[in-house]
C-alpha positions in Angstrom: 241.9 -131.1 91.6 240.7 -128.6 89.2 240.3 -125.4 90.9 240.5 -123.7 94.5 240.1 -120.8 96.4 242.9 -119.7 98.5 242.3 -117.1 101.4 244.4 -115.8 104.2 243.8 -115.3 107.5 245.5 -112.8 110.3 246.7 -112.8 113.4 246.9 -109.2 114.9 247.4 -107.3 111.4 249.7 -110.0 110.0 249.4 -113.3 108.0 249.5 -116.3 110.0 248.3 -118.9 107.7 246.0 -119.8 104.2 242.4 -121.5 103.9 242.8 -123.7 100.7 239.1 -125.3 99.4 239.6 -127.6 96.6 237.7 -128.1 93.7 237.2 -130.7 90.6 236.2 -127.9 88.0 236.4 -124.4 88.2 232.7 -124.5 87.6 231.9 -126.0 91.2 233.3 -122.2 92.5 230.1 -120.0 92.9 229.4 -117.1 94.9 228.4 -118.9 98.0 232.0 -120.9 98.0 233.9 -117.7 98.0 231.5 -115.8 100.4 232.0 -118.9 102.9 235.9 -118.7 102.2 236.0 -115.0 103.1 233.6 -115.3 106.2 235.8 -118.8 107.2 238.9 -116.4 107.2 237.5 -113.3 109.4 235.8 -115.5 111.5 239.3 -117.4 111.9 241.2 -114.3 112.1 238.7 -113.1 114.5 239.4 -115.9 117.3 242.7 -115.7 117.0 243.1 -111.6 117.9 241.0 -112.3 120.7 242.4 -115.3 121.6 245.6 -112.8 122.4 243.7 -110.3 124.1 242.2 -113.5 126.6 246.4 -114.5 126.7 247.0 -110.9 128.0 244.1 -110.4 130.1 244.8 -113.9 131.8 248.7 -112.6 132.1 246.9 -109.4 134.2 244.8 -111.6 136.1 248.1 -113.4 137.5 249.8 -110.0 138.3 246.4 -108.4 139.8 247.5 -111.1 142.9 251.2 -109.3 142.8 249.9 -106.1 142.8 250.1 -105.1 146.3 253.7 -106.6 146.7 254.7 -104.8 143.4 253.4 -101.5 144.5 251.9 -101.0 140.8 248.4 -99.4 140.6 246.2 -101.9 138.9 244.4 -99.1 137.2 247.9 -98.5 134.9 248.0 -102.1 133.6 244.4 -101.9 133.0 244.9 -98.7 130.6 247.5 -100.2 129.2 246.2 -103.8 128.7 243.4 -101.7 126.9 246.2 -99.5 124.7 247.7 -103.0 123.3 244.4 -104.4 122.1 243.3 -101.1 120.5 247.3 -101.3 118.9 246.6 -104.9 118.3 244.0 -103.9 115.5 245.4 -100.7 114.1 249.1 -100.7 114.2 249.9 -104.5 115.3 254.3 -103.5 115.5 253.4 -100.9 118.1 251.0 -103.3 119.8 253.9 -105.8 120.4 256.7 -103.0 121.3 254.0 -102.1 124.2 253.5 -105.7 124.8 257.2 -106.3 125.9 257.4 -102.6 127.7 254.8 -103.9 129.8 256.4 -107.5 130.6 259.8 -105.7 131.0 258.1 -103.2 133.5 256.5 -106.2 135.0 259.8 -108.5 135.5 261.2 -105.2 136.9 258.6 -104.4 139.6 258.3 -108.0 140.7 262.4 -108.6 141.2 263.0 -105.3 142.8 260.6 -106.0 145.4 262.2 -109.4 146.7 265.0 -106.8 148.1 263.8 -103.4 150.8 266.9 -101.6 148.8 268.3 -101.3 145.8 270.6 -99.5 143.4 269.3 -96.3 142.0 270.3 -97.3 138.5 267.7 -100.0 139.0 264.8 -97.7 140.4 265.9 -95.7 137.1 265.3 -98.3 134.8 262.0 -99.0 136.0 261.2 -95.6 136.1 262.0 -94.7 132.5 260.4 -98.6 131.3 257.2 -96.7 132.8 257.9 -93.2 131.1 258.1 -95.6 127.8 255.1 -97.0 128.1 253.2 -94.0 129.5 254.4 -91.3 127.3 253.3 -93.9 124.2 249.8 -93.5 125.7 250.0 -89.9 126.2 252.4 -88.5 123.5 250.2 -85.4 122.7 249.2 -84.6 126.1 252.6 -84.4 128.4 256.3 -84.7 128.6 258.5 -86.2 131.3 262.3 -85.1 132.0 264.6 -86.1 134.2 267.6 -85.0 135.5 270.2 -87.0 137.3 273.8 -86.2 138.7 276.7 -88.3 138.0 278.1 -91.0 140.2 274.7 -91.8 141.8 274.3 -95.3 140.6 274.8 -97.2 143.4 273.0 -95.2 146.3 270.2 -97.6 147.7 266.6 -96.4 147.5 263.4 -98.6 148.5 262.5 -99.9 145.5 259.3 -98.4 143.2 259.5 -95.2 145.3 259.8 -92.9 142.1 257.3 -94.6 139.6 254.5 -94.2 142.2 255.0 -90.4 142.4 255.6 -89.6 138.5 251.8 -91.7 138.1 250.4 -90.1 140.7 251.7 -86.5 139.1 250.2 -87.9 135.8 247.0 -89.5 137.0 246.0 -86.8 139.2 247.8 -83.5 139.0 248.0 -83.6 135.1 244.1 -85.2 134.8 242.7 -82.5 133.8 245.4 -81.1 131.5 244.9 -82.4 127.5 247.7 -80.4 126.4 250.9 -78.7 127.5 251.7 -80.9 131.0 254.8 -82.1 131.8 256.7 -83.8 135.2 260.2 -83.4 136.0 261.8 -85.6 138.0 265.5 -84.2 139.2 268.2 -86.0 141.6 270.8 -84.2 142.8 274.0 -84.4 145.0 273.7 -82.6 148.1 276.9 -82.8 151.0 275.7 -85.8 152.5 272.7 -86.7 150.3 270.2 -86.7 147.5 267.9 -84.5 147.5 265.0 -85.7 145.0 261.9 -83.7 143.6 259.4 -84.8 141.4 257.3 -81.6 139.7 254.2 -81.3 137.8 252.1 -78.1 136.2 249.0 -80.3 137.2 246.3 -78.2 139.1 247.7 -78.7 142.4 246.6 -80.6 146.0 243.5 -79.5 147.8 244.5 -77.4 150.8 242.2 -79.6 153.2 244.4 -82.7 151.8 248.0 -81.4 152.0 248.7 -81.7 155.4 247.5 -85.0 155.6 249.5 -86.4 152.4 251.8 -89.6 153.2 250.6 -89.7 157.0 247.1 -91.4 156.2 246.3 -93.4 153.4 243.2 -91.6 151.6 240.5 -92.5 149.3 241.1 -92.9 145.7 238.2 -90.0 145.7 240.2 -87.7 146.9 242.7 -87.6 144.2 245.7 -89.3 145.6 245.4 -92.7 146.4 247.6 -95.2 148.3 250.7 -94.7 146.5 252.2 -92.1 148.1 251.2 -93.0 151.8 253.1 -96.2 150.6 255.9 -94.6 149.4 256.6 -92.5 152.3 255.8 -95.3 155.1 258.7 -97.3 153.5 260.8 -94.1 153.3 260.2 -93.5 157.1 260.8 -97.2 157.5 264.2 -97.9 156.4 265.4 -94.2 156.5 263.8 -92.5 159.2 261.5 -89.3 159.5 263.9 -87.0 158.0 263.6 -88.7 154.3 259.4 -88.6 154.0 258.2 -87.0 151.9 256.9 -83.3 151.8 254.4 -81.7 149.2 253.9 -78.3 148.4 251.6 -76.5 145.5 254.1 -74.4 143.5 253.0 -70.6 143.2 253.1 -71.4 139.5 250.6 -73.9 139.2 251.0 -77.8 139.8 252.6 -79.7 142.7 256.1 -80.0 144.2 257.2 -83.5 145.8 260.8 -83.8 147.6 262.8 -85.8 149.8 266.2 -87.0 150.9 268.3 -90.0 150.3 271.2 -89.9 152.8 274.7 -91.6 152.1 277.9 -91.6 152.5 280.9 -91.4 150.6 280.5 -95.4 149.1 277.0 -94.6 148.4 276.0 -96.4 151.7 273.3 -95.2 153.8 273.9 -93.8 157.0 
């Protein structure tokens, strides 16, 4: 062997292996050779990116038939499905920290909901893996804070009752807002509960929906979705009337979400 050409090929941004053509004399190397080496290596390069994006989209496919048991709105794995291929191309580290944000979040939703409660540090954890991953979509657009009181940890909550009402706050409330919007999520110790708010400076709820908020599921048209007639049915469920939730437009601008966790001393419910 005389002579070769020597290309790489990439997997998502990185190096993932070499095309080697041999040659008896470096004379046999023309043009065409090192255009077909070069087209060989995109082309190559090519299938395999895509060939992750088909891995992840046949990952969603399998979670789409979770997604009512999960209580995760298909619409947010879609986006961010969508967010890791565009990463995949331009910044290929940030692709794959999204990547396992998402799986985390996904291993999360799907073991919380084999149990009707669990600890709040739990529902926290899920809540902030979902803050990750939305505030590395939205970065320039909003902020989410939360405050939490001490010694909380181990009051039970129905599981995925916060993440639904921070992305409905985001999705709805803050749609319209490209800069400036935040949600604040704070839960506090009252005498003989916890009294939780979520809060948004989003444009607020229709008046004609308000009332109806939580009691009736509504149309996706109408700017709430499912979620929160979800969220509150459970609520009711294992906790009775006086912890659904209640909704109010804050004189401010935006929306207001609270309700009521009661426990006892031991963190039990009562």
């Amino acid at each position: 062997m005389g002579a070769a050409i020597i290309v790489p090929f990439n997997q998502s941004g990185r190096t993932a292996g070499l095309i080697k053509l041999y040659f008896r004399s470096p004379k046999q190397i023309r043009k065409v050779e090192e255009e077909f080496a070069q087209g060989f290596s995109k082309l190559i390069s090519s299938q395999l990116t895509i060939a992750v994006a088909e891995k992840l989209e046949a990952l969603m496919k399998d979670a789409e038939l979770r997604v009512l048991q999960a209580q995760i709105n298909p619409h947010f794995l879609f986006n961010t499905l969508n967010a890791i291929v565009t990463l995949i191309r331009i910044d290929p580290d940030h692709g794959r920290l999204l990547t396992v944000k998402l799986g985390q979040f996904m291993r999360m939703s799907l073991k919380m909901t084999q149990s009707p409660l669990i600890p709040l540090y739990q529902e926290m954890e899920h809540l902030n893996t979902y803050i990750s991953i939305i505030q590395t979509r939205f970065s320039d657009q909003l902020t989410v804070e939360c405050s939490l009181d001490s010694n909380l940890e181990t009051v039970q909550i129905p599981p995925s009752t916060l993440q639904p009402l921070v992305e409905n706050s985001i999705q709805h409330g803050l749609k319209q807002k490209l800069t400036g919007g935040w949600v604040r999520i704070q839960l506090k110790r009252a005498e003989h509960s916890v009294e939780i708010t979520v809060e948004d400076n989003g444009t607020g709820i229709p008046s004609e929906y308000l009332g109806k908020l939580g009691t009736v599921p509504m149309k996706e048209s109408s700017g709430t979705g499912l979620g929160v007639h979800n969220v509150n049915q459970r609520l009711i469920s294992l906790l009775g009337s006086e912890a659904s939730l209640t909704f109010v437009n804050r004189n401010e601008g935006g929306t207001k979400v609270a309700f009521a966790i009661p426990f006892d001393n031991g963190g039990n419910f009562k």
